[in-house]
MDTraj code that builds the backbone (N, CA, C; nanometers):
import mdtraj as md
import numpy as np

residues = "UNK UNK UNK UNK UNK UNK UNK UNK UNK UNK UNK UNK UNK UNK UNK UNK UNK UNK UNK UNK UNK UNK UNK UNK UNK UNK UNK UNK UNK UNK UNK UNK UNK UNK UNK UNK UNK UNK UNK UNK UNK UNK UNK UNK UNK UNK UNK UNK UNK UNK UNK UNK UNK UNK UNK UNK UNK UNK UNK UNK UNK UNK UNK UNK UNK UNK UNK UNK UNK UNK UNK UNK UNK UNK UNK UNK UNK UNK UNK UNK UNK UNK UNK UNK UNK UNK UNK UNK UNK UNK UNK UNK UNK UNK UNK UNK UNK UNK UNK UNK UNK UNK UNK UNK UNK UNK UNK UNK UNK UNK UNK UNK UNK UNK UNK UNK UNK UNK UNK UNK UNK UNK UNK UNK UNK UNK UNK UNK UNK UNK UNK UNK UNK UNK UNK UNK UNK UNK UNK UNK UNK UNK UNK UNK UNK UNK UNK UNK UNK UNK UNK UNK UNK".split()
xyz = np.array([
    [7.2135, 9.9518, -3.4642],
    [7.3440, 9.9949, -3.5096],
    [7.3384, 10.1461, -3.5345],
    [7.4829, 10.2042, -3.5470],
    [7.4587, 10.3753, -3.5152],
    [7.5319, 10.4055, -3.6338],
    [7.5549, 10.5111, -3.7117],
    [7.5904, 10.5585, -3.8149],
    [7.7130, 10.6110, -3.8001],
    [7.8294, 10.5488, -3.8609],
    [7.9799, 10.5922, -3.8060],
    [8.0270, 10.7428, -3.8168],
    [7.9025, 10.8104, -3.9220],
    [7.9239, 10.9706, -3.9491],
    [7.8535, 11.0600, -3.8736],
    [7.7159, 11.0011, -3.8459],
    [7.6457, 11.1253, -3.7246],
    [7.5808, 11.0709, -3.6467],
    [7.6493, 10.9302, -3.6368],
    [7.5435, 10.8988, -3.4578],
    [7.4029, 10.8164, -3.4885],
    [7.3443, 10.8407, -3.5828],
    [7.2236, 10.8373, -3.5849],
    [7.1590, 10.6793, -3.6190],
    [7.0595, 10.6561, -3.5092],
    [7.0219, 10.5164, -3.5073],
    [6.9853, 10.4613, -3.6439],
    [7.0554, 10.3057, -3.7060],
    [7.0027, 10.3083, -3.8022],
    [6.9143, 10.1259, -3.8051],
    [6.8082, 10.1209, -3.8909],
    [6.7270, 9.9878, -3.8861],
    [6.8419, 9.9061, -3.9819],
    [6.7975, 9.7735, -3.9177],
    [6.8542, 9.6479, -3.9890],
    [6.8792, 9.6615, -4.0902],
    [6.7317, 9.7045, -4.2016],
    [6.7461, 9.7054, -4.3502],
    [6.7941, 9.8384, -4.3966],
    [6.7885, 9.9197, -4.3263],
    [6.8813, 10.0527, -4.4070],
    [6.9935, 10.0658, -4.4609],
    [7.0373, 10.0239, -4.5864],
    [7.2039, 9.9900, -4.6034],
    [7.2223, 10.1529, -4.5695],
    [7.1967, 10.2698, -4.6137],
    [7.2565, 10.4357, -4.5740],
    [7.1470, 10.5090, -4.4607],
    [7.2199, 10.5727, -4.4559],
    [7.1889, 10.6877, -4.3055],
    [7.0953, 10.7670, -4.3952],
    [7.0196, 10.7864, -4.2906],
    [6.8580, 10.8765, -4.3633],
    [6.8890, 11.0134, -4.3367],
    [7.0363, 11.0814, -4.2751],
    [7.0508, 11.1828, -4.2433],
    [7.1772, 11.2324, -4.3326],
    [7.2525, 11.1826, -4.3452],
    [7.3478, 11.1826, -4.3677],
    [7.4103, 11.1160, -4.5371],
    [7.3964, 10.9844, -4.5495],
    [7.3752, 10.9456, -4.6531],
    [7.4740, 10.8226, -4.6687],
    [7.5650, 10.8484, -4.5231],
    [7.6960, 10.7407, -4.5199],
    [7.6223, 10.5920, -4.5365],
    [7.6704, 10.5168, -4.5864],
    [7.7021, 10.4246, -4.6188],
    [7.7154, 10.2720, -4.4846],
    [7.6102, 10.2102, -4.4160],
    [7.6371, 10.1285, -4.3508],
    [7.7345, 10.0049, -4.3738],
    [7.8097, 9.9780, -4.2553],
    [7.9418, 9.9226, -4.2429],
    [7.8329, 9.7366, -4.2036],
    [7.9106, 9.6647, -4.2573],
    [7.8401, 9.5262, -4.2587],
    [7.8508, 9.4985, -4.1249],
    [7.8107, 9.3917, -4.0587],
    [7.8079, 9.3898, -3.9124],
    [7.9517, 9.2961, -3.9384],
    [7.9582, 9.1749, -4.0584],
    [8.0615, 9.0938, -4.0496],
    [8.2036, 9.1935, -4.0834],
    [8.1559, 9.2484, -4.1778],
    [8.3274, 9.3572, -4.1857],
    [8.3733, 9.4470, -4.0916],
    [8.2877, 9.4937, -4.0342],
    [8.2826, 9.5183, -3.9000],
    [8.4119, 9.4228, -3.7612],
    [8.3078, 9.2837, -3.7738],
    [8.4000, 9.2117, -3.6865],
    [8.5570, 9.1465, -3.7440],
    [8.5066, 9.1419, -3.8835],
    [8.6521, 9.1449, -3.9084],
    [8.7711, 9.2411, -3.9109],
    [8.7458, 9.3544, -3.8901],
    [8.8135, 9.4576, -3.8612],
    [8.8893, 9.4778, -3.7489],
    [8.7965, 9.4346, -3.6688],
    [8.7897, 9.4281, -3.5260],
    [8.9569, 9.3455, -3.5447],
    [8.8941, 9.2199, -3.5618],
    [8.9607, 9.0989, -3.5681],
    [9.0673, 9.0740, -3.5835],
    [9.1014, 9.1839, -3.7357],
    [9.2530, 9.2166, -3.7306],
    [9.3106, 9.3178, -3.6678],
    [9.2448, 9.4193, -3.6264],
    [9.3102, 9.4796, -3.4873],
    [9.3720, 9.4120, -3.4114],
    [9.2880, 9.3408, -3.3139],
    [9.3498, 9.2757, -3.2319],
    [9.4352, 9.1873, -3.2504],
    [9.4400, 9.1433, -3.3267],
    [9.5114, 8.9625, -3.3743],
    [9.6782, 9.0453, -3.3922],
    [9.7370, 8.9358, -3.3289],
    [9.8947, 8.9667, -3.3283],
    [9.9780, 9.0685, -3.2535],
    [9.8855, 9.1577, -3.1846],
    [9.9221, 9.2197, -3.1274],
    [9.9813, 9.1552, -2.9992],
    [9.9648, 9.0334, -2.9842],
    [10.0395, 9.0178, -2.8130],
    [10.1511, 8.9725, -2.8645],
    [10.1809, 8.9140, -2.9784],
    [10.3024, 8.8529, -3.0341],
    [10.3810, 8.9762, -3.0576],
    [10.3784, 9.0707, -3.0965],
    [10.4274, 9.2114, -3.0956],
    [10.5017, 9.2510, -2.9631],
    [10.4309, 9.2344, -2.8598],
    [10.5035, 9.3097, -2.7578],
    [10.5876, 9.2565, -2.6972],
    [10.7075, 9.2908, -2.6331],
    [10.8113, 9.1689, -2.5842],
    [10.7472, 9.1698, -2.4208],
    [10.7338, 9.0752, -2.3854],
    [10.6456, 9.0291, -2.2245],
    [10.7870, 9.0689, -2.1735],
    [10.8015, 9.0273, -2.0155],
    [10.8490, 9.0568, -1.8972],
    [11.0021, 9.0028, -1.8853],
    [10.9703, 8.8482, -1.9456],
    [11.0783, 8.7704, -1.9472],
    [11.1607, 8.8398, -2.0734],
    [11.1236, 8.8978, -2.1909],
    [11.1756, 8.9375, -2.3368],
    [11.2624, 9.0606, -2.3071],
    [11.1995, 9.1567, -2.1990],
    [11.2510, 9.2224, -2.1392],
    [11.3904, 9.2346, -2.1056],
    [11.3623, 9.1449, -1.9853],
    [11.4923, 9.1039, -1.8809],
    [11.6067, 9.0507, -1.9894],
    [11.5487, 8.9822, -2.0735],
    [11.6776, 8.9082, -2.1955],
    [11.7417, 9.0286, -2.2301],
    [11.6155, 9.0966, -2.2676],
    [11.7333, 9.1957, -2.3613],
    [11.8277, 9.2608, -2.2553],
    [11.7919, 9.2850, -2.1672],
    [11.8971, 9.4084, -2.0963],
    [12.0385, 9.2989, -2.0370],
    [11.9750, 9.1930, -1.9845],
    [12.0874, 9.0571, -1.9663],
    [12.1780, 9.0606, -2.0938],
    [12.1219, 9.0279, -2.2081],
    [12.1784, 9.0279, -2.3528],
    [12.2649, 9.0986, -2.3950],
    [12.2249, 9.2430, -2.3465],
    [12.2830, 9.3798, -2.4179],
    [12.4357, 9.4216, -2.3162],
    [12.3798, 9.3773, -2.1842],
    [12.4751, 9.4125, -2.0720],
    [12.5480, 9.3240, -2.0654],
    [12.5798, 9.2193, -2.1112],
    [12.6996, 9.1130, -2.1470],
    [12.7757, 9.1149, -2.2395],
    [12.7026, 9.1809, -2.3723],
    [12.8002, 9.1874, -2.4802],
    [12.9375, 9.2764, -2.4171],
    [12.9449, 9.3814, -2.3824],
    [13.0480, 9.4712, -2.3189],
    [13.1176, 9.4219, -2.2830],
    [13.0868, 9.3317, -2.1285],
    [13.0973, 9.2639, -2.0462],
    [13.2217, 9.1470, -2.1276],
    [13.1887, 9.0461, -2.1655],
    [13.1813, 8.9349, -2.2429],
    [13.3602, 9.0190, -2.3286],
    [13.3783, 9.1413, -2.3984],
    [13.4481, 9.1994, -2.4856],
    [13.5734, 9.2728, -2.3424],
    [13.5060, 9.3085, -2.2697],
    [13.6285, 9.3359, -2.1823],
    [13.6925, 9.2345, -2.0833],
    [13.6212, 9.1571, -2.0569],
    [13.6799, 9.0274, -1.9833],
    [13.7548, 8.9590, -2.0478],
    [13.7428, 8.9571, -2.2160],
    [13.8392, 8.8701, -2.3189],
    [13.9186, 8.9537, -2.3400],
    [13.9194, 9.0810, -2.3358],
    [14.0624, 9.1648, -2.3423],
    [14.1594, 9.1398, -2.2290],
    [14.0890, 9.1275, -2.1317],
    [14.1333, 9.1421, -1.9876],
    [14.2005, 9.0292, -1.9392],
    [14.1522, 8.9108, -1.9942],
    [14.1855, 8.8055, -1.9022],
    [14.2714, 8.6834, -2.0094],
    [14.2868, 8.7085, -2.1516],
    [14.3217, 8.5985, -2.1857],
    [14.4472, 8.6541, -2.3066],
    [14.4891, 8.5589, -2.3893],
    [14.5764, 8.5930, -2.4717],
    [14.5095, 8.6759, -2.6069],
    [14.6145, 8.7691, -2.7073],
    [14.5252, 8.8255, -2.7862],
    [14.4683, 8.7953, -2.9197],
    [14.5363, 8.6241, -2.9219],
    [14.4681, 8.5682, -2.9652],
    [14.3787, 8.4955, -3.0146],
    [14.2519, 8.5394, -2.9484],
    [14.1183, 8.4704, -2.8909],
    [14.0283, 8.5625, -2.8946],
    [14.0963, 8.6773, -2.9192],
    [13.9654, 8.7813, -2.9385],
    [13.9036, 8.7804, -3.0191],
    [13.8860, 8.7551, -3.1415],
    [13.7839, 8.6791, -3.2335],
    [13.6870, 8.6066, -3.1336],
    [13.7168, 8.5345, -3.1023],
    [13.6038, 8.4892, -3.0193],
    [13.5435, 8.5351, -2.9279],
    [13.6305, 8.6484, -2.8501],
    [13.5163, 8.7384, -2.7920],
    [13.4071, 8.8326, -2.8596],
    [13.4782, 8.8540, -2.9206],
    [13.3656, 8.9311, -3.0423],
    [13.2651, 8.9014, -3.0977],
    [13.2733, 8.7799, -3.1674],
    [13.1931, 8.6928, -3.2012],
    [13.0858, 8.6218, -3.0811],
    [13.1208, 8.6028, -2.9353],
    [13.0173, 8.6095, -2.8519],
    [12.9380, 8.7667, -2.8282],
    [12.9731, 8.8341, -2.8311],
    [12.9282, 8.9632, -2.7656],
    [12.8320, 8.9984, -2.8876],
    [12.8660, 8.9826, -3.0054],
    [12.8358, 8.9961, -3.1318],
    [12.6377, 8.9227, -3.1278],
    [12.7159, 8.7600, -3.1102],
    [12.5692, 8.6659, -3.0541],
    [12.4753, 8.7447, -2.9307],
    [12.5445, 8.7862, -2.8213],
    [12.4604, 8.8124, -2.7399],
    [12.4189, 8.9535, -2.7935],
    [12.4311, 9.0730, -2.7970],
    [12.3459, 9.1747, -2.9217],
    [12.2684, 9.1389, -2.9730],
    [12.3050, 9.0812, -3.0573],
    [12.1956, 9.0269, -3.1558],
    [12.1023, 8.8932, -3.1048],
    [12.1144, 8.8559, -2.9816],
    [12.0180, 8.7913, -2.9257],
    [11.9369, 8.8770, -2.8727],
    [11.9832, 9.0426, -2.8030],
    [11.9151, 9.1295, -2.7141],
    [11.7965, 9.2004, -2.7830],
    [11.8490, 9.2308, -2.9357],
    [11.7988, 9.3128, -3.0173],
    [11.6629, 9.2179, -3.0338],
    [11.6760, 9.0904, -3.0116],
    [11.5567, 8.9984, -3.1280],
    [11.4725, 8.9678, -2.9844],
    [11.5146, 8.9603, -2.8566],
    [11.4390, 8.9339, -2.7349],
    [11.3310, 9.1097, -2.7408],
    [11.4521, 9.2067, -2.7643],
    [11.3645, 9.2894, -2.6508],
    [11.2879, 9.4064, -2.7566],
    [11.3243, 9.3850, -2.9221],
    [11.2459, 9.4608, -3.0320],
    [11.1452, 9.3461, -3.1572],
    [11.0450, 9.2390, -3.0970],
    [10.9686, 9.1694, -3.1387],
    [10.9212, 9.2266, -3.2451],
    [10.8935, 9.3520, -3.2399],
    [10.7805, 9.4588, -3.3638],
    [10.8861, 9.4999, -3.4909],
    [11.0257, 9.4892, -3.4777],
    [11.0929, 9.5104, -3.5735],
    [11.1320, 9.3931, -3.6507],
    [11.1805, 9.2606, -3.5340],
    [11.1830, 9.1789, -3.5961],
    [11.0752, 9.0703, -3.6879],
    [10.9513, 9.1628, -3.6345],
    [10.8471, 9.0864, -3.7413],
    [10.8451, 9.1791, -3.8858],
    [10.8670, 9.2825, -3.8841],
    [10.9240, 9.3627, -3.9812],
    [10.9521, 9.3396, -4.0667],
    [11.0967, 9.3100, -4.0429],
    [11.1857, 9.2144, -4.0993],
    [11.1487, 9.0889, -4.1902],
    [11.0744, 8.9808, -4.0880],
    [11.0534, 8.8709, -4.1667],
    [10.9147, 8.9045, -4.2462],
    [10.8464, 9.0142, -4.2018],
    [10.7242, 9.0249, -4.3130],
    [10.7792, 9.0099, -4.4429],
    [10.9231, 9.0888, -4.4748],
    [10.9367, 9.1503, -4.5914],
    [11.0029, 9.0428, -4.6240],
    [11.0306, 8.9070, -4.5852],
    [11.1154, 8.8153, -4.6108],
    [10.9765, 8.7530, -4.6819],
    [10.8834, 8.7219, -4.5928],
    [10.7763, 8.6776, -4.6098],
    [10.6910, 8.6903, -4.8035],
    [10.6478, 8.8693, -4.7406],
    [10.5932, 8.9022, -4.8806],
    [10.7069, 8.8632, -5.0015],
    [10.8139, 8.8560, -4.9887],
    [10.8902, 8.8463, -5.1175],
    [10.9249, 8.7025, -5.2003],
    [10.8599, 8.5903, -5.0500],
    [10.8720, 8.5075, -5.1614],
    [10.7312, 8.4252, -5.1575],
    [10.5989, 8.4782, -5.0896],
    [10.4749, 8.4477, -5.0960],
    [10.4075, 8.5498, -5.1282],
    [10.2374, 8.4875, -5.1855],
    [10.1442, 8.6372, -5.2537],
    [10.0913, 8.6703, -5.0929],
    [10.1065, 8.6680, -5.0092],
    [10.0955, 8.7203, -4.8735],
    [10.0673, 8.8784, -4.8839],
    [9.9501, 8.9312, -4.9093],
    [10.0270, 9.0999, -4.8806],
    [10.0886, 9.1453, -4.7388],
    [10.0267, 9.0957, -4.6711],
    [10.0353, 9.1595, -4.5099],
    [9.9994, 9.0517, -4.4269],
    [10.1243, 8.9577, -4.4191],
    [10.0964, 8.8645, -4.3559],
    [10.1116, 8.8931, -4.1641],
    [9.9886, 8.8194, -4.0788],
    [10.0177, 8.8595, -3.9373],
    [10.0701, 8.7218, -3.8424],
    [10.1848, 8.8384, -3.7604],
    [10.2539, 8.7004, -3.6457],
    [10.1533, 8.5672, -3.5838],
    [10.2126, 8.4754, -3.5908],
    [10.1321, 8.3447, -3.5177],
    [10.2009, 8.3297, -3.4299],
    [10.1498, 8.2571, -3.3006],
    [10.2084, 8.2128, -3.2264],
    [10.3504, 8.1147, -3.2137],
    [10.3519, 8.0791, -3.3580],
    [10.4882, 7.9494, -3.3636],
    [10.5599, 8.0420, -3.4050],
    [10.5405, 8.1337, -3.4687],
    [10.6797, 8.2406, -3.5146],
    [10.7083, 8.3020, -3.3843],
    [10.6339, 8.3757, -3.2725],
    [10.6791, 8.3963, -3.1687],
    [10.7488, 8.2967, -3.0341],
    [10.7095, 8.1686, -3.0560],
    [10.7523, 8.0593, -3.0325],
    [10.9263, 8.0155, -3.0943],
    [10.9379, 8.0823, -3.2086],
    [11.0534, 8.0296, -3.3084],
    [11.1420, 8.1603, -3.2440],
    [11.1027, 8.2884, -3.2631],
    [11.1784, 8.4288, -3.2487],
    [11.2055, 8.3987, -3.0834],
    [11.1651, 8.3414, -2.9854],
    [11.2119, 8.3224, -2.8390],
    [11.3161, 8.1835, -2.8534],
    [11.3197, 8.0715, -2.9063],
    [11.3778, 8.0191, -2.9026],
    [11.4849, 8.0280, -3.0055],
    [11.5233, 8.1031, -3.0671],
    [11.6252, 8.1961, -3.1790],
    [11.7510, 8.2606, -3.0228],
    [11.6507, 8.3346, -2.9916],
    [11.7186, 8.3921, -2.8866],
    [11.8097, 8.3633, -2.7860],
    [11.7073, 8.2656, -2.7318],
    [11.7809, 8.1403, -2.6229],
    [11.9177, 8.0730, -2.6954],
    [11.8993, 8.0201, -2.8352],
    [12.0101, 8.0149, -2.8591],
    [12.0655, 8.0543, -2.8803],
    [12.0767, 8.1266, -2.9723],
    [12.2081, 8.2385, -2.9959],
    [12.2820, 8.2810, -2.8449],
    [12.2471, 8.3170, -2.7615],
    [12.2623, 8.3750, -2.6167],
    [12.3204, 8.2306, -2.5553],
    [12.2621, 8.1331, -2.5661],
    [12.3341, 8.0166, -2.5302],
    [12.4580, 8.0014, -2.5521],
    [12.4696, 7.9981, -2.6945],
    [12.5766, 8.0111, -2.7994],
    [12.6730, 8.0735, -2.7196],
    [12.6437, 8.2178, -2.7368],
    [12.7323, 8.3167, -2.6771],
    [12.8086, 8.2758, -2.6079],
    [12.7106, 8.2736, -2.4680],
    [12.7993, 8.2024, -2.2978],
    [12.8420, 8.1024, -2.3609],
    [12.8781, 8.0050, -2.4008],
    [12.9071, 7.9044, -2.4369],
    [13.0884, 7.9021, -2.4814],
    [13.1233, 8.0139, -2.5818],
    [13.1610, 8.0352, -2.6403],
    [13.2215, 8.0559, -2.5330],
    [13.2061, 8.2138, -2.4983],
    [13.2698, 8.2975, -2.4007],
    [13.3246, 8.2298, -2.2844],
    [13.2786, 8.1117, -2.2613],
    [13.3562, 8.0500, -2.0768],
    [13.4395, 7.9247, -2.1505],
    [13.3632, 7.8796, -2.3217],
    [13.4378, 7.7911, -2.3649],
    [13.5965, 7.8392, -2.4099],
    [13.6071, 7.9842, -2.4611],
    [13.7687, 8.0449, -2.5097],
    [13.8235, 8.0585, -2.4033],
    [13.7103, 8.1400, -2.2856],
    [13.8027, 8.1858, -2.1601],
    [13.8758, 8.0252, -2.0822],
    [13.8461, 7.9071, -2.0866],
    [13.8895, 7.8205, -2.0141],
    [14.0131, 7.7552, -2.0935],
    [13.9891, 7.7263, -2.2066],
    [14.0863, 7.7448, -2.3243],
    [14.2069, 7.7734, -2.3064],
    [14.2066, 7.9379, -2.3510],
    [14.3103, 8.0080, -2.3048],
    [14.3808, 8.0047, -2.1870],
    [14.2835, 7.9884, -2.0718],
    [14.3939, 7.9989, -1.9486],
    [14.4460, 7.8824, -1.9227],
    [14.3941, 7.7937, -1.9828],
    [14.4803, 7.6262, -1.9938],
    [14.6063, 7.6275, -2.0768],
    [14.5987, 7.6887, -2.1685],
    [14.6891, 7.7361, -2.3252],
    [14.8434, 7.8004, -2.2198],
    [14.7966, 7.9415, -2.1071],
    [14.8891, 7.9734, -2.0693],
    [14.9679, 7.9076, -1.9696],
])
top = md.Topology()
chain = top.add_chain()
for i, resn in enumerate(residues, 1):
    res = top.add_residue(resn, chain, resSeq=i)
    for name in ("N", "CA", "C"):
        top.add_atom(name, md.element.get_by_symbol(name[0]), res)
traj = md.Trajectory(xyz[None], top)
């Protein structure tokens, strides 16, 4: 093992550097360090598919708000809004994973002794299928008022 301050080779039993005086790092705190580096970080990043949602997501809300201006009576726009509204806020939670763990950390720490609790796979599991629905929702909504209405007229 090497001395994290000057390099310098150090034996098994040396807890400090014979040069220096630093302080050897445990081999296990070491790997646990490691450990939490890495850990959670893939749940952090939005993959390929998280991607594509969001920009699908984000580029419909508009979409979704001018087609209900456009095409139906003006009393239904509440409900366009309220889809476009869903799909946003489906885009935001697909395609910014690192904020929305953020978020629930602080939901987290406030009502557990958690200091710094890290993403698991079922919360990234839960935050993709959040998405899907809400966005479901949305379209749902949106072809459910638009068919509505033009029956209404």
């Amino acid at each position: 093992m090497h001395c994290t301050k000057c390099g310098n080779i150090l034996n098994k039993t040396e807890l400090k550097c014979r040069f220096c005086g630093q302080e050897k790092l445990c081999s296990m705190e070491v790997e646990k360090n490691v450990d939490r580096a890495l850990k959670g970080t893939d749940y952090l990043r939005p993959s390929a598919l998280d991607n594509i949602m969001k920009w699908v997501c984000l580029i419909s809300a508009p979409v979704f708000l001018v087609l209900g201006i456009l095409m139906t009576d003006k009393r239904f726009i509440f409900a366009f809004i309220v889809a476009a509204g869903l799909s946003t806020f489906s885009g935001i939670w697909a395609g910014y994973p690192n904020k929305v763990w953020t978020i629930t950390k602080h939901a987290i720490a406030k009502h557990a002794i958690i200091k710094d609790p890290d993403p698991t796979s079922l919360w990234s599991f839960r935050r993709k299928a959040a998405y899907w629905v809400f966005y479901g929702f949305a379209v749902s909504l949106f072809f459910f008022t638009l068919s509505y209405s033009s029956i209404l007229q």
